[in-house]
C-alpha positions in Angstrom: 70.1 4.5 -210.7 68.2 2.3 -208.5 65.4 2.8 -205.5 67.6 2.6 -202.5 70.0 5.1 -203.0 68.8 8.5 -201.4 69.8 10.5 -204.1 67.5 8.7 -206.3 65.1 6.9 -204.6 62.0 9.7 -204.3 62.1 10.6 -208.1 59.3 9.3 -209.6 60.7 9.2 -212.7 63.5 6.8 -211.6 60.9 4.8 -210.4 58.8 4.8 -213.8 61.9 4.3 -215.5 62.6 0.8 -213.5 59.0 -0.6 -214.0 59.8 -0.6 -217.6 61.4 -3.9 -217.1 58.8 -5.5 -215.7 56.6 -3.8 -218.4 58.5 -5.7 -221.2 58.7 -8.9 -219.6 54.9 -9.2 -218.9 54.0 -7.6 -222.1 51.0 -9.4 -224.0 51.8 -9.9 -227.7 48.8 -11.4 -228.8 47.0 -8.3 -228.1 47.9 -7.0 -231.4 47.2 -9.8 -233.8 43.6 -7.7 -235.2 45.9 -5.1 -236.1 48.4 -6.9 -237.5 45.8 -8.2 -239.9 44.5 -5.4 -240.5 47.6 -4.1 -241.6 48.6 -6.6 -243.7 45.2 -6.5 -245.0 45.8 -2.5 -246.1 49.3 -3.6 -246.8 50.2 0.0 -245.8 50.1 1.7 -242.2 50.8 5.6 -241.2 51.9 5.8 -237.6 51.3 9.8 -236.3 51.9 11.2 -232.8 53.5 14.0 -231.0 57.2 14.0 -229.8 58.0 10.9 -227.8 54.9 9.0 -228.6 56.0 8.9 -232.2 60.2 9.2 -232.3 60.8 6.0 -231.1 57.3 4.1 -231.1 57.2 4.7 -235.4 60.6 5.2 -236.0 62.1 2.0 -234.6 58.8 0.3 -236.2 59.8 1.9 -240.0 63.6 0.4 -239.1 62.4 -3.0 -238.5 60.2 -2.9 -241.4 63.0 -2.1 -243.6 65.8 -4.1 -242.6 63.3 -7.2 -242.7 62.4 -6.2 -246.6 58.7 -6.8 -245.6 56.5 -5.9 -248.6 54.9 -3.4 -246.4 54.2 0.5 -247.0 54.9 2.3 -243.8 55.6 5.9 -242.9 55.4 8.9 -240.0 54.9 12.2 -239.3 53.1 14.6 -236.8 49.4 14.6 -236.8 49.2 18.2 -238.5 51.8 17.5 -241.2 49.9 14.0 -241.5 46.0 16.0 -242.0 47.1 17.4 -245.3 47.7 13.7 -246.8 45.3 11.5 -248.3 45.3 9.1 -245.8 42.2 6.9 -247.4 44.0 3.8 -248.2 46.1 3.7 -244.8 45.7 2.4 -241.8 46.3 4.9 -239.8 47.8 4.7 -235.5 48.0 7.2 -233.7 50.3 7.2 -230.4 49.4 9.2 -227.1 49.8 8.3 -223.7 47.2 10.7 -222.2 45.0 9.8 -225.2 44.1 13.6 -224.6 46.6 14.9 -227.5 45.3 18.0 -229.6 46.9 16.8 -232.8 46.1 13.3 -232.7 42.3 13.9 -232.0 41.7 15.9 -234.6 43.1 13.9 -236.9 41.6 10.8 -235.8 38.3 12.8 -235.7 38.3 13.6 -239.3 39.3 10.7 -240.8 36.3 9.3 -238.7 34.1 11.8 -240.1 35.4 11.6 -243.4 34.3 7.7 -243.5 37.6 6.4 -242.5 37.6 2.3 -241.5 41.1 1.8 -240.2 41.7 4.0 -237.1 44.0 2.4 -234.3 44.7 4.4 -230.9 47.5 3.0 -228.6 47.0 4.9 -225.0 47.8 4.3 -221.5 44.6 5.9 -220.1 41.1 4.5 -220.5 38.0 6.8 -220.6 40.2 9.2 -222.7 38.4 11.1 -226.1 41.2 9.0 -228.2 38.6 5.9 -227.8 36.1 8.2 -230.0 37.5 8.4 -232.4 38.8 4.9 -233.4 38.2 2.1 -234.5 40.1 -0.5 -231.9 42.2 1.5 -229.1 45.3 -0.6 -227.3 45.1 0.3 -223.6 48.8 0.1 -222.3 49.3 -2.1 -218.9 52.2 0.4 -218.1 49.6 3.0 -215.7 49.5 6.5 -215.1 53.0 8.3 -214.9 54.2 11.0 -212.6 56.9 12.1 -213.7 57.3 14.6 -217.1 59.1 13.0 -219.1 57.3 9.6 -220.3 59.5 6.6 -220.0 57.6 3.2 -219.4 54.7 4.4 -221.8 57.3 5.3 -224.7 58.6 1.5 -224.3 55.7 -0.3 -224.3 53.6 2.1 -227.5 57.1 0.5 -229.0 56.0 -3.3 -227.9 52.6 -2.3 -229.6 54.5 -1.6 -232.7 57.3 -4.6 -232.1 54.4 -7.0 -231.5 52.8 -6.0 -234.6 56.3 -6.6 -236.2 56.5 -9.8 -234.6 53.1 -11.2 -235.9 54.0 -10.4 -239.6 57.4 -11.4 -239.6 57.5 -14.0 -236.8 60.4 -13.1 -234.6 61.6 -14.1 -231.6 60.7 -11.4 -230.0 57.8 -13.5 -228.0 60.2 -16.0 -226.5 63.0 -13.7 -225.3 61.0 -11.0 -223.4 61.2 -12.3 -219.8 65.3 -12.1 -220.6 64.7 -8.5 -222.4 63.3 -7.1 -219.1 66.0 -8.7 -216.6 68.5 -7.1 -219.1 66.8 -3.6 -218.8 67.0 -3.6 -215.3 70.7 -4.5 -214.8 71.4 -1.8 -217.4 69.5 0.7 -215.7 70.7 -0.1 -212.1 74.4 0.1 -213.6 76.5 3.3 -212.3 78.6 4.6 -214.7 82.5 5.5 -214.6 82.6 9.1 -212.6 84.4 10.4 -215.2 81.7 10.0 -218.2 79.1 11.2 -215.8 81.5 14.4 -215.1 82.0 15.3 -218.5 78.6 15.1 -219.4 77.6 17.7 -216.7 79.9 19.6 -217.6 79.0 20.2 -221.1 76.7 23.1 -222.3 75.1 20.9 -225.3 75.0 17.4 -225.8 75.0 16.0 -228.8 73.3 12.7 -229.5 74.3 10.7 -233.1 73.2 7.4 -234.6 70.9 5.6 -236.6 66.8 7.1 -237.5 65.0 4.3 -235.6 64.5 7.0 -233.0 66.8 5.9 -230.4 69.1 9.1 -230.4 66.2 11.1 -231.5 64.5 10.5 -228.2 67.4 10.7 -226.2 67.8 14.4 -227.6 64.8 14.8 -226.2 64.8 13.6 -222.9 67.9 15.5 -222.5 65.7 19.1 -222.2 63.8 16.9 -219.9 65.7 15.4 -217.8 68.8 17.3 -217.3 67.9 21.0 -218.7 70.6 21.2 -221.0 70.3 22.2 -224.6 70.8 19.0 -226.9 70.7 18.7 -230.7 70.0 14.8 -232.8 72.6 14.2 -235.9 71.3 11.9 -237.8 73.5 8.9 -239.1 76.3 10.5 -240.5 75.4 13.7 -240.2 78.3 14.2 -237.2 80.9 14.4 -240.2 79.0 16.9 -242.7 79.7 20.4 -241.2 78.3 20.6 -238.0 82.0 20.4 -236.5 82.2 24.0 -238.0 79.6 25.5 -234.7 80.9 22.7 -232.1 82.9 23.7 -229.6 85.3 22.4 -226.6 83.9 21.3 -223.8 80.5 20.3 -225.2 80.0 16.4 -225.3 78.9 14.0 -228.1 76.9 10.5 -227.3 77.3 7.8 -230.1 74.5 5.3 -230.2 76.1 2.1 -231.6 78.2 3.9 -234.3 79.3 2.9 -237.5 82.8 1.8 -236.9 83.9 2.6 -240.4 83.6 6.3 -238.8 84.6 5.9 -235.6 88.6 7.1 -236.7 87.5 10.1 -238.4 84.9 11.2 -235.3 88.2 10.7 -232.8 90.1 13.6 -235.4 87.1 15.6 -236.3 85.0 15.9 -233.3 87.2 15.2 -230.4 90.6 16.1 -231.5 89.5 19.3 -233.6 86.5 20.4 -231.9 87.5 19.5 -228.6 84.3 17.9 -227.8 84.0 15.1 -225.4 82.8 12.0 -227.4 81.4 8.2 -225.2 79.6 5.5 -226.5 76.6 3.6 -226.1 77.3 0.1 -228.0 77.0 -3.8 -227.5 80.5 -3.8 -229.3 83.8 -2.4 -227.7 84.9 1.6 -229.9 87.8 3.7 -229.2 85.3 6.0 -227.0 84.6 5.6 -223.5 81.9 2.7 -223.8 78.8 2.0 -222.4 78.7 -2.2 -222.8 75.2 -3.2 -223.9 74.3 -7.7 -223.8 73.0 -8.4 -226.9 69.8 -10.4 -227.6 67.5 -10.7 -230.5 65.0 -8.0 -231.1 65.8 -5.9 -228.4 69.3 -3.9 -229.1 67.2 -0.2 -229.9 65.6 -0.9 -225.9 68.9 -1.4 -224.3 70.0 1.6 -225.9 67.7 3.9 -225.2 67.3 2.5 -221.3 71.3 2.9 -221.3 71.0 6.3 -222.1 68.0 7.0 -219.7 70.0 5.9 -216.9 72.9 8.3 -217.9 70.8 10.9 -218.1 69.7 10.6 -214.8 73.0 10.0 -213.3 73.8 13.4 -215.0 70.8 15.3 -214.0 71.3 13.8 -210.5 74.8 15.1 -210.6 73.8 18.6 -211.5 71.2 18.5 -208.9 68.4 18.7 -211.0 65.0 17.9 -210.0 64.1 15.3 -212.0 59.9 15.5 -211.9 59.8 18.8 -212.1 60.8 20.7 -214.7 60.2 24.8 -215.2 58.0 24.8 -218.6 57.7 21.7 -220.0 53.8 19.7 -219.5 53.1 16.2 -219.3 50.1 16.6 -222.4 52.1 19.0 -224.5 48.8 20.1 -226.5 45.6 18.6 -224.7 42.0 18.3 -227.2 39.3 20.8 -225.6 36.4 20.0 -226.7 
């Protein structure tokens, strides 16, 4: 995708999509560092939101945090779920890029009522209730977006949670952004073999299968966003546990930098048996159809997911989709009255 081509140049959300390169590169790290010590202070941190303000934001965070072995408590779920734990002893962040989400206000809002000290917003619009009810609120550089389906905000409420990473564990991360965001944008502007893009559009349901740092998770998502079709996440190795049983030909499967170990029994289960159409998304070569990813430190889960924004555009595009404009879905999914 790119902004000179007609057939993708007025989306807005192709647009938004491409600033998030420059959003990476300028990102300011040191923003974060109060948080980071008050998390390490707590020693425990409970990242909440709603949809993709918390699948890949808290999800890639918890991967980090575990891979690392960081003596650090961290966990997620949706604001509602997350108001019937004691949260007392956490500090608590809570995702939303209109700052206007029902779920995370009230939450926030009780805790604050309930005495709570440790109550961190991360929003991309100032002025908004979320700055109420906490106790320090990051304001994203990213602005306002246009198009449904957030993009640039999802990436950088990540960087929040990567620079808070990145101050506990001192990682590169710092040092190699400027390369991070000239990466993202010759991912993005890269057009994909016709014949992935054909398949794809072809397929009823696409499946989206890899690791729980929220990558495919958000994918799956963006998929009822972007290019209307139906879409389902299987996590890890969940591809070879039954759901072959329900699949059928003709649908299409997107790997997120699979396993190899299970890359020969996928090729006989899901594309030989099924019949379903299986490609890649990996910075190593597979026996799919591959979408080649650079590698650099740090930043493997944002290649991925811009990679697989960019074919789901070329695939809504293809289907003559309307990119910024969908039928039901709402930019605040459930805004705070009140």
């Amino acid at each position: 995708m790119n902004l000179t081509d007609p057939k993708y140049k007025d989306f807005a959300l192709v647009k938004e999509m491409l600033e998030t390169a420059d959003v990476v590169a300028n990102f300011d790290f040191d923003q974060v560092k109060p948080i980071a010590d008050m998390i390490l202070s707590a020693g425990r941190v409970f990242l909440t939101g709603e949809g993709s303000s918390r699948i890949f934001p808290a999800k890639s965070f918890i991967y980090d945090v575990l891979r690392s072995g960081l003596a650090l408590a961290v966990a997620t779920d949706g604001s509602f779920q997350a108001a019937e734990y004691d949260l007392s002893n956490w500090v608590v962040c809570g995702a939303s890029n209109s700052g206007q989400t029902k779920e995370i206000i009230a939450l926030l809002k009780n805790l604050k009522e309930a005495g709570h000290q440790r109550r961190v917003g991360v929003t991309a619009n100032a002025g908004t209730k979320i700055f109420e009810v906490t106790n320090q609120t990051v304001l994203l550089s990213c602005g306002k977006e246009d198009a449904v389906a957030a993009t640039k905000s999802v990436v950088e409420q990540a960087l929040v949670y990567r620079a808070v990473f990145a101050w506990i564990k001192r990682c590169p991360c710092v040092e190699k952004k400027a390369q991070a965001g000239e990466l993202m944008r010759e991912i993005m502007t890269t057009e994909y073999d016709a014949s992935i893009i054909e398949n794809l559009a072809k397929a009823p349901t696409l499946y989206f299968a890899g690791r729980n740092n929220g990558v495919a998770e958000e994918l799956t998502l963006k998929t009822n966003e972007i290019t209307r079709k139906k879409s389902d996440y299987l996590e890890g190795t969940y591809l070879l546990h039954g759901v072959e049983e329900v699949m059928r030909q003709g649908e299409a499967c997107i790997l997120i930098d699979p396993f190899p170990s299970e890359c020969q029994k996928i090729k006989e289960l899901i594309e030989g048996r099924a019949g379903v159409y299986v490609v890649a998304i990996s910075s190593e070569d597979t026996i799919f159809p591959t979408i080649k990813l650079p590698k650099l430190d740090c930043y493997a889960p944002f290649f991925q997911l811009v990679a697989g924004w960019n074919l789901l555009v070329q695939t809504g595009v293809k289907l003559g989709v309307n990119l910024d404009k969908p039928e039901r879905a709402r930019k605040i999914g459930n805004e705070f009255e009140g």
